[in-house]
N, CA, C and O atoms as a GROMACS GRO file, in nm:
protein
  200
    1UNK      N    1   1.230   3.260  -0.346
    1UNK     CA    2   1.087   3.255  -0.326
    1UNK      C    3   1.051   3.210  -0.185
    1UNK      O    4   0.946   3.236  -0.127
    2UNK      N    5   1.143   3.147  -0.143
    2UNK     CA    6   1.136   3.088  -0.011
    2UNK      C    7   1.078   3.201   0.094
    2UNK      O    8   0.974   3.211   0.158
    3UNK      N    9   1.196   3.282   0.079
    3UNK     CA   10   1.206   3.391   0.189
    3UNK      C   11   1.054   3.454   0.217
    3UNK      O   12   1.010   3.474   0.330
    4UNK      N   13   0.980   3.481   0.086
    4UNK     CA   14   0.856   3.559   0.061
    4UNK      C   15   0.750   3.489   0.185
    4UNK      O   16   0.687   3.539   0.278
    5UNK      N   17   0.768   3.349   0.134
    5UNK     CA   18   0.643   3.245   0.206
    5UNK      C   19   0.650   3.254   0.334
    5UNK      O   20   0.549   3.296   0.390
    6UNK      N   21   0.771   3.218   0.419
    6UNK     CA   22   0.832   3.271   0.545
    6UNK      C   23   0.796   3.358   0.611
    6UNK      O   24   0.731   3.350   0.714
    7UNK      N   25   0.853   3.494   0.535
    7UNK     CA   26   0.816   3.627   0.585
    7UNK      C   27   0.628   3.647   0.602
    7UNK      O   28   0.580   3.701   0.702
    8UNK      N   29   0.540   3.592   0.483
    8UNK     CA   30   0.435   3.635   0.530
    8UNK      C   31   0.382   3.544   0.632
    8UNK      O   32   0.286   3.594   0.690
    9UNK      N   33   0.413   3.427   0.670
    9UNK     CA   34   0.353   3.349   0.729
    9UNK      C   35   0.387   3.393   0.939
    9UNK      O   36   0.331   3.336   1.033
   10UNK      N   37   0.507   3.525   0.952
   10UNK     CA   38   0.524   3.573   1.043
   10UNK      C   39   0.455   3.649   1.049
   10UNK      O   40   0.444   3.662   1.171
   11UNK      N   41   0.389   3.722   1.004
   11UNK     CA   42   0.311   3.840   1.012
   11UNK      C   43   0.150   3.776   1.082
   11UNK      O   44   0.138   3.659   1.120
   12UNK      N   45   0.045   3.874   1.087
   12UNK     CA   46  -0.079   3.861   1.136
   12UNK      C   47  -0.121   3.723   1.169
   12UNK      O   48  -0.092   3.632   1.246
   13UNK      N   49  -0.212   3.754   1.063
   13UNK     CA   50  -0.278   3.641   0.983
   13UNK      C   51  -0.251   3.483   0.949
   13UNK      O   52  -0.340   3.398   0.943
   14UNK      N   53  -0.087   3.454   0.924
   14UNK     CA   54  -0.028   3.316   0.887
   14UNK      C   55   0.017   3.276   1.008
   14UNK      O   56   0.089   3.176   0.996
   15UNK      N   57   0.006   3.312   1.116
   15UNK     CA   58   0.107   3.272   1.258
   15UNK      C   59   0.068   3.119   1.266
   15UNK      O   60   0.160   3.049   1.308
   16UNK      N   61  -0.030   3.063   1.241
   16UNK     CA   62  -0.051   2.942   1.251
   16UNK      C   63  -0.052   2.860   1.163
   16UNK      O   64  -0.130   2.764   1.156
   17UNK      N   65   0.037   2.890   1.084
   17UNK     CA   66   0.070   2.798   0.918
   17UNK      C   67   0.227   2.789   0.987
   17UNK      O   68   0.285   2.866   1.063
   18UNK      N   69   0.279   2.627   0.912
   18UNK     CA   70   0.428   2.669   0.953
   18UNK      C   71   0.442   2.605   0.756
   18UNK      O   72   0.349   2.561   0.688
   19UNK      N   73   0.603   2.625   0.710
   19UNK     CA   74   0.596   2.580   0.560
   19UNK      C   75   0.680   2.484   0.602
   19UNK      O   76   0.767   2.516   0.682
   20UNK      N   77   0.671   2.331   0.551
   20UNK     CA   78   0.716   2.217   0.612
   20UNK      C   79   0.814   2.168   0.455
   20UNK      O   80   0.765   2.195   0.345
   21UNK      N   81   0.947   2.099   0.467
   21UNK     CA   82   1.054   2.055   0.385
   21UNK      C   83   1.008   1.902   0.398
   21UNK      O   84   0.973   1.875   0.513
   22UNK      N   85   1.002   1.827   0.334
   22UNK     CA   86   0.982   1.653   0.337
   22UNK      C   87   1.057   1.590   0.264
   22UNK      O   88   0.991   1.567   0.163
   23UNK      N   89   1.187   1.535   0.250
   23UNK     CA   90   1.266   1.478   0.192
   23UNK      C   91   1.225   1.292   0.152
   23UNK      O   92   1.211   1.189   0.219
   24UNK      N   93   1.220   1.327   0.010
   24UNK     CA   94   1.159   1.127   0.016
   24UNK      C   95   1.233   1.103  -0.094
   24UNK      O   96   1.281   1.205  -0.143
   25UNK      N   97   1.268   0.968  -0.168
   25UNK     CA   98   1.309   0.932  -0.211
   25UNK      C   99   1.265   0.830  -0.320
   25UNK      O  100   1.220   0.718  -0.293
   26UNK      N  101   1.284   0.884  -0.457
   26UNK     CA  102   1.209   0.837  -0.545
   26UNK      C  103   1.185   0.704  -0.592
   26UNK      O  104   1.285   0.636  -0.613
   27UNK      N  105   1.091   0.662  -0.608
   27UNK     CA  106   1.128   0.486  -0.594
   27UNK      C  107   1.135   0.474  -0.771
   27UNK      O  108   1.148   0.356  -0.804
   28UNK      N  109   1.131   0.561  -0.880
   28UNK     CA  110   1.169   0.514  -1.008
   28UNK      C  111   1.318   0.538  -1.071
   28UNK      O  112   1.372   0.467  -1.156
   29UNK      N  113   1.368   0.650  -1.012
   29UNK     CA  114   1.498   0.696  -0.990
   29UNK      C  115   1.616   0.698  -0.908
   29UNK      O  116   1.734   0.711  -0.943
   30UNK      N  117   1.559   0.680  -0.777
   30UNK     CA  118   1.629   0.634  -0.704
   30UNK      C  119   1.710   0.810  -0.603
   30UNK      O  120   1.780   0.812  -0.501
   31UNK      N  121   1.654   0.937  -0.696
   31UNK     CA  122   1.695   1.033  -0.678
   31UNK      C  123   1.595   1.062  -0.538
   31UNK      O  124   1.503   0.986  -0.506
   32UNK      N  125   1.638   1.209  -0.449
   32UNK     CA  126   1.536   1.241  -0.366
   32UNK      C  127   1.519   1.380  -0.444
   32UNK      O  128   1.582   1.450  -0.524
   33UNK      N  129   1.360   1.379  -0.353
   33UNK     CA  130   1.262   1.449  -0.393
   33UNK      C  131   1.225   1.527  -0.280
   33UNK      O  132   1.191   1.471  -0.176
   34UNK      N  133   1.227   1.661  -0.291
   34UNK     CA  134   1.168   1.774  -0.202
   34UNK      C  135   1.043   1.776  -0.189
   34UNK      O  136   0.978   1.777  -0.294
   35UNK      N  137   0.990   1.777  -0.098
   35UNK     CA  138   0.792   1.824  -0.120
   35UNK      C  139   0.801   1.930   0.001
   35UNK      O  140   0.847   1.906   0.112
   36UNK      N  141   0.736   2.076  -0.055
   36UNK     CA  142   0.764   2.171   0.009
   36UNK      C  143   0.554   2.189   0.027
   36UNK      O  144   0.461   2.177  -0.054
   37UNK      N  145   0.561   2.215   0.138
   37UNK     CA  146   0.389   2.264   0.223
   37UNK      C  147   0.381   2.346   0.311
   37UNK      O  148   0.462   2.362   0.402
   38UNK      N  149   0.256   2.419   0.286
   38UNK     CA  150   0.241   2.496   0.427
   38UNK      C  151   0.100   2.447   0.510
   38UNK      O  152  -0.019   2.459   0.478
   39UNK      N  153   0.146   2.402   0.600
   39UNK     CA  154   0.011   2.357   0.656
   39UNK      C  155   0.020   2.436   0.775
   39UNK      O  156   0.111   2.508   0.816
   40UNK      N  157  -0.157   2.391   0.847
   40UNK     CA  158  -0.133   2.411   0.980
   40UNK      C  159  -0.071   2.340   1.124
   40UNK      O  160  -0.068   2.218   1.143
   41UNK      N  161  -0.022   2.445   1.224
   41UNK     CA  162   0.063   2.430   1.292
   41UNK      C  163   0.048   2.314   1.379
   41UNK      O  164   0.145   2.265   1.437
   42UNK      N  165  -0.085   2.264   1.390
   42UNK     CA  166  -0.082   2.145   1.452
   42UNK      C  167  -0.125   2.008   1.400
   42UNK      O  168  -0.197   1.918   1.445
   43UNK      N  169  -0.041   2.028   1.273
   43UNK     CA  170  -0.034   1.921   1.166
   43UNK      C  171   0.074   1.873   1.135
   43UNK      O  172   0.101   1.774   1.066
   44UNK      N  173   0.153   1.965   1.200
   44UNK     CA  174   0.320   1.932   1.188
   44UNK      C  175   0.360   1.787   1.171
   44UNK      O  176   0.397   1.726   1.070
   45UNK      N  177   0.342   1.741   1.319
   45UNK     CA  178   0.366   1.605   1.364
   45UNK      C  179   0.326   1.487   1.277
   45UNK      O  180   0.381   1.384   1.238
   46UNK      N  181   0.194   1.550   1.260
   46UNK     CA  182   0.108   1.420   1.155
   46UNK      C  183   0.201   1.443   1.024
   46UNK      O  184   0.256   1.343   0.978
   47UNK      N  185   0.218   1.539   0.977
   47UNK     CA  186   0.279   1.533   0.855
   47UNK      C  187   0.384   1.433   0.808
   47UNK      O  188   0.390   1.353   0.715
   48UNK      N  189   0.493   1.480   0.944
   48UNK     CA  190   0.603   1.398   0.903
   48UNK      C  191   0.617   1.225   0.958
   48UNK      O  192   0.708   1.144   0.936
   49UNK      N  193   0.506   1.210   1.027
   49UNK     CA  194   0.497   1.094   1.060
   49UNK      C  195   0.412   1.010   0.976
   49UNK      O  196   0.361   0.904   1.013
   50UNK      N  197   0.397   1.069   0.850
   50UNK     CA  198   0.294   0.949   0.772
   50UNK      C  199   0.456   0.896   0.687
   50UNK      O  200   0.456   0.803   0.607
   0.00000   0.00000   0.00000
């Protein structure tokens, strides 16, 4: 499913979306946790810095 989100976000229209991976770590399990987003491109930074 990955590939799909990717591919359209190269085309026209999505050039300024990027889809962002956030690796965190669960504080009841102790397991990590993926959080997958597509934001915009100059949100990047903020994203991973909260």
């Amino acid at each position: 499913m990955a590939k799909k989100t990717v591919a359209t976000l190269q085309k026209g229209a999505g050039k300024g979306y990027a889809k962002v991976v956030k690796v965190e770590k669960s504080p009841k399990t102790g397991a990590y946790v993926f959080k997958e987003e597509v934001i915009p491109n100059d949100d990047v930074k903020s994203y991973f810095s909260k």
